[in-house]
C-alpha positions in Angstrom: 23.7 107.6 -3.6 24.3 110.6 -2.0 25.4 112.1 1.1 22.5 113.5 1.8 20.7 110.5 1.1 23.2 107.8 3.2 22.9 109.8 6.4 18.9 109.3 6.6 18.4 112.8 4.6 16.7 116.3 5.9 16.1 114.3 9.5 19.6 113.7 10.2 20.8 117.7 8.8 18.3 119.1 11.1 19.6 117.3 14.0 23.2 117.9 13.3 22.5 121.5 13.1 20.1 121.5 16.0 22.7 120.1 18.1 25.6 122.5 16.7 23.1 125.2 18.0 22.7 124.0 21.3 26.5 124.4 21.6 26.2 127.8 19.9 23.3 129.0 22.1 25.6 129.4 25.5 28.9 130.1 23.9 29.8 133.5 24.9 32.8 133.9 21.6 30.1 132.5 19.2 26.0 133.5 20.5 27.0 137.8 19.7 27.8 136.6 15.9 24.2 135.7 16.0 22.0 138.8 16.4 18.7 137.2 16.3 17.4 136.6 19.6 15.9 133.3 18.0 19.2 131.2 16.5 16.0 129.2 15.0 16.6 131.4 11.6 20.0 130.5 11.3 19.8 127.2 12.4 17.4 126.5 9.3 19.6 128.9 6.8 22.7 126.5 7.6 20.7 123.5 8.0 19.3 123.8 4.0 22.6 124.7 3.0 23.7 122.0 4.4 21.3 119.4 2.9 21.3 121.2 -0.2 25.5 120.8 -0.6 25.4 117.3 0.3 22.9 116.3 -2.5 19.4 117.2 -1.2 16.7 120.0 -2.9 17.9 123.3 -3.4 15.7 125.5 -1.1 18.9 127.1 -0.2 19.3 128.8 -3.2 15.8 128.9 -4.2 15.3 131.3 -1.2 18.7 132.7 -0.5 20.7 132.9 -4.0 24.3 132.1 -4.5 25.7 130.9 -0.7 28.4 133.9 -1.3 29.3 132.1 2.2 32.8 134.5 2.8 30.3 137.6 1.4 27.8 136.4 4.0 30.0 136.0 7.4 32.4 139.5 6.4 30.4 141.4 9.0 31.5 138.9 11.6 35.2 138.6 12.8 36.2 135.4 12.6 39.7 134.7 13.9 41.2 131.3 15.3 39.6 131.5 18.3 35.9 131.8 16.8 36.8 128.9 14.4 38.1 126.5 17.0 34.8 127.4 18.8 32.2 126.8 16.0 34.7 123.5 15.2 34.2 122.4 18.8 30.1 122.6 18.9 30.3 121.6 15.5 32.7 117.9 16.1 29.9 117.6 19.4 27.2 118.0 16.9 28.9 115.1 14.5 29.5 112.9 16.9 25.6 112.8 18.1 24.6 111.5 15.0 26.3 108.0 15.5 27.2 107.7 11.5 29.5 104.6 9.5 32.7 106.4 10.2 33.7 106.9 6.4 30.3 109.1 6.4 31.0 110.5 9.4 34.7 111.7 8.3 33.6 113.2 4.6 30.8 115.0 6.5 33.7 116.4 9.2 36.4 116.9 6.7 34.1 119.8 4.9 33.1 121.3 7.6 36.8 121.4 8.5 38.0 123.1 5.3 35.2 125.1 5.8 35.6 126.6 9.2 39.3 127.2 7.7 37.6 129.2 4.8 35.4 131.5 6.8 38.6 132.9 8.9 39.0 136.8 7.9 41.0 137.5 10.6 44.3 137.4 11.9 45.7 136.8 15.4 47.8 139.8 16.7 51.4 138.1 16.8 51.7 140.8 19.7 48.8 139.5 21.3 46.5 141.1 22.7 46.4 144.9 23.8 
């Protein structure tokens, strides 16, 4: 069985990445990254990336190619700060969905590694300016 599959499938993706959103929406490091005025688009590009890592169909790449996820964010500048912010809505978002805990730690120890990933910028040591 897959991930996808033990967490209740596209249902429980859709909600995790709704409520990661909601988060999102009103954060004022995070919501400029976005430049849609609806975070609907995005929501549903991370939401079938999502489902289709963790086992389920491959609209993702049916629609969108490769993830090239790194290639994807470069415009962005994304520093400690942003990924301790998209980690924070993000761990909120987990939480909501109430999962067996060994579910619920795989699912949070990607999106970890992968908020580590997406950082292509470094702090000042001098702070800032």
């Amino acid at each position: 069985m897959t991930l996808f599959e033990a967490v209740g499938g596209e249902p429980t993706f859709r909600k995790l990445v709704d409520e990661f959103y909601a988060g999102v929406a009103a954060d004022p490091l995070l919501r400029p990254m976005y430049p849609e005025e609806d975070l609907g688009p995005a929501a549903d590009r991370l939401a079938l990336f999502l489902i289709q890592y963790w086992g389920g169909p491959n609209t993702y790449s049916a629609q969108r190619g490769h993830p090239r996820l790194r290639m994807r964010h470069a415009p962005y500048r994304i520093g400690a700060a942003e990924r301790d912010a998209w980690l924070l809505h993000m761990r909120r978002a987990v939480d909501r969905l109430d999962l067996p805990p060994e579910i619920a730690t795989a699912l949070w120890d990607y999106l970890e590694r992968a908020a580590y990933f997406m950082v292509n910028a470094m702090e000042d040591p001098a702070g800032p300016a």
